[in-house]
C-alpha positions in Angstrom: -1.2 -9.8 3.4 -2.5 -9.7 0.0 -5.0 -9.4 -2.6 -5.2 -10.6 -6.2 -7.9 -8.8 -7.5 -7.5 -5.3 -6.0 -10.7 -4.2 -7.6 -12.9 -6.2 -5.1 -10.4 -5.3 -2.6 -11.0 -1.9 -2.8 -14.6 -2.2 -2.7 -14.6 -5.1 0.3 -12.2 -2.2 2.1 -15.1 0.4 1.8 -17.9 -1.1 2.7 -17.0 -2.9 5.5 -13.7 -0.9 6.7 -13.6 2.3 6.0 -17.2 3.6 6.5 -17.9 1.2 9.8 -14.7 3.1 11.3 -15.4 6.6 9.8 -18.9 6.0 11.7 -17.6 4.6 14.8 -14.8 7.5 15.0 -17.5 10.5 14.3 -19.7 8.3 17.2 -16.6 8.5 19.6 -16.2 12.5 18.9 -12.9 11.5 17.3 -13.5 14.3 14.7 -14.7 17.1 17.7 -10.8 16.5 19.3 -8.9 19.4 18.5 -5.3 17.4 18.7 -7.1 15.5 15.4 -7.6 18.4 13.5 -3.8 19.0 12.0 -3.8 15.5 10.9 -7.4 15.8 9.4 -6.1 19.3 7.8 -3.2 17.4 6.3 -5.3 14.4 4.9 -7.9 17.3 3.1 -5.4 19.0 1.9 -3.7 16.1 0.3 -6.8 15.0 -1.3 -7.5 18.0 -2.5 -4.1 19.0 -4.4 -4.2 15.3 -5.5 -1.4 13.7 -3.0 -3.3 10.3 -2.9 -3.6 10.1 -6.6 -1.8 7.0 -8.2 -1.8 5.5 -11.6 -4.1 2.9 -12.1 -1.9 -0.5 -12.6 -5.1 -3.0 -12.3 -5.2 -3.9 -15.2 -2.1 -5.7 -15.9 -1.2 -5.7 -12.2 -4.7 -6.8 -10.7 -2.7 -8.3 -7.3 -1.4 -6.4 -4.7 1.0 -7.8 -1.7 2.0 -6.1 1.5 4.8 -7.9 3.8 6.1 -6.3 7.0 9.1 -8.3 8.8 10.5 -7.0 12.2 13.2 -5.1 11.8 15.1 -7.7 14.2 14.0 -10.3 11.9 15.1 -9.0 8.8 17.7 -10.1 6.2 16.9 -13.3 7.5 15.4 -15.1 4.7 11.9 -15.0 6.6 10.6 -12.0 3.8 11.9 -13.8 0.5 10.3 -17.2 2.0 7.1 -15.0 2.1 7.2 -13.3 -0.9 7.9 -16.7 -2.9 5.0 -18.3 -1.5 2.8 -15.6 -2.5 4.5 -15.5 -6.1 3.9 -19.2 -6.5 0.4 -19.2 -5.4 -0.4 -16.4 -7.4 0.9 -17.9 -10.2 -0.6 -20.5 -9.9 -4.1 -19.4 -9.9 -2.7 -17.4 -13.1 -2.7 -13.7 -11.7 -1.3 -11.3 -14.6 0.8 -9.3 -12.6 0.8 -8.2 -8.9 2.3 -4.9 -6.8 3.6 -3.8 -4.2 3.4 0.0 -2.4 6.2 1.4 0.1 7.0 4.3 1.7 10.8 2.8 2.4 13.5 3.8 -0.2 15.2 0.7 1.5 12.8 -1.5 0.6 12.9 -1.1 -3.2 16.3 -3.6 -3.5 14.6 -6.1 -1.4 11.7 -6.0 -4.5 14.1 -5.8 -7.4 16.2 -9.0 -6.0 12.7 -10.5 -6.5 11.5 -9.6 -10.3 10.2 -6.5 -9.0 10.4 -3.3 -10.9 9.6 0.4 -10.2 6.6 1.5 -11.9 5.9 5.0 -10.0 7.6 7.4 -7.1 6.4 10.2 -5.6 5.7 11.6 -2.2 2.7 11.8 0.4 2.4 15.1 2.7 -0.2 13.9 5.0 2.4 12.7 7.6 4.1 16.2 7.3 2.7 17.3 10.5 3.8 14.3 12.3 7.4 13.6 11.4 8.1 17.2 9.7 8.6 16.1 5.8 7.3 14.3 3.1 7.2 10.2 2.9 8.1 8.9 -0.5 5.6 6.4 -2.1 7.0 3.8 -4.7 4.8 1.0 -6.1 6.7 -1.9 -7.5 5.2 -4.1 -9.9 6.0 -7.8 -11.4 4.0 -9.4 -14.5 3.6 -13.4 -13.4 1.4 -15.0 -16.1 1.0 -13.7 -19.7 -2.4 -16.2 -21.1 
């Protein structure tokens, strides 16, 4: 999946994602559940000592592209036949630059072998209570068309 303007992205995500399922979750008493509250604790928290900041790369990175391949699947070609067909489509529609986020330190070759290159690292605590540490975050970026 992808965007390539993450700006009306963001604001498509909001208005007709986030606050429809914030509403239907506070309708189903999702909130009220006490088995919700460590996670919601650890989200807060997060937010609050800036854990979801990131750099703003919009500007010369306005695209953003997400691929998922089964691990059974993988290393078979199917993820760089992806990726190149976004690449060329976004190229040609003359997209500036596009990224890519991950939470795999794995994943960060599979981007490079592609023109990708790290353009920030650092770590997300909200999963802490869940799998008992810290997921790294790494956004990889490529520039596609310079006008």
């Amino acid at each position: 999946i992808g965007a390539k303007d993450t700006t009306t992205l963001d604001r498509v995500f909001v208005r007709k994602i986030l606050f429809p399922l914030l509403a239907k979750a506070f309708f189903q008493g999702i909130f009220f559940r006490a088995k919700n509250w460590p996670l919601f604790y650890q989200f807060f928290r997060s937010a609050f000592r800036g854990g979801w900041r990131i750099p703003d790369f919009s500007r010369d990175h306005p695209a953003t592209l997400h691929i998922n391949i089964l691990e059974g699947f993988r290393a078979c070609g199917i993820g760089s036949a992806l990726m190149q067909t976004c690449l060329d489509s976004l190229m040609r529609q003359k997209v500036k630059g596009v990224r890519m986020a991950t939470m795999s330190d794995k994943a960060g070759e599979f981007f490079k072998k592609h023109g990708f290159r790290l353009m920030y690292s650092g770590t997300r605590s909200y999963f802490r209570h869940v799998i008992g540490k810290d997921v790294p975050l790494h956004i990889y970026g490529r520039s596609l068309f310079v006008p």
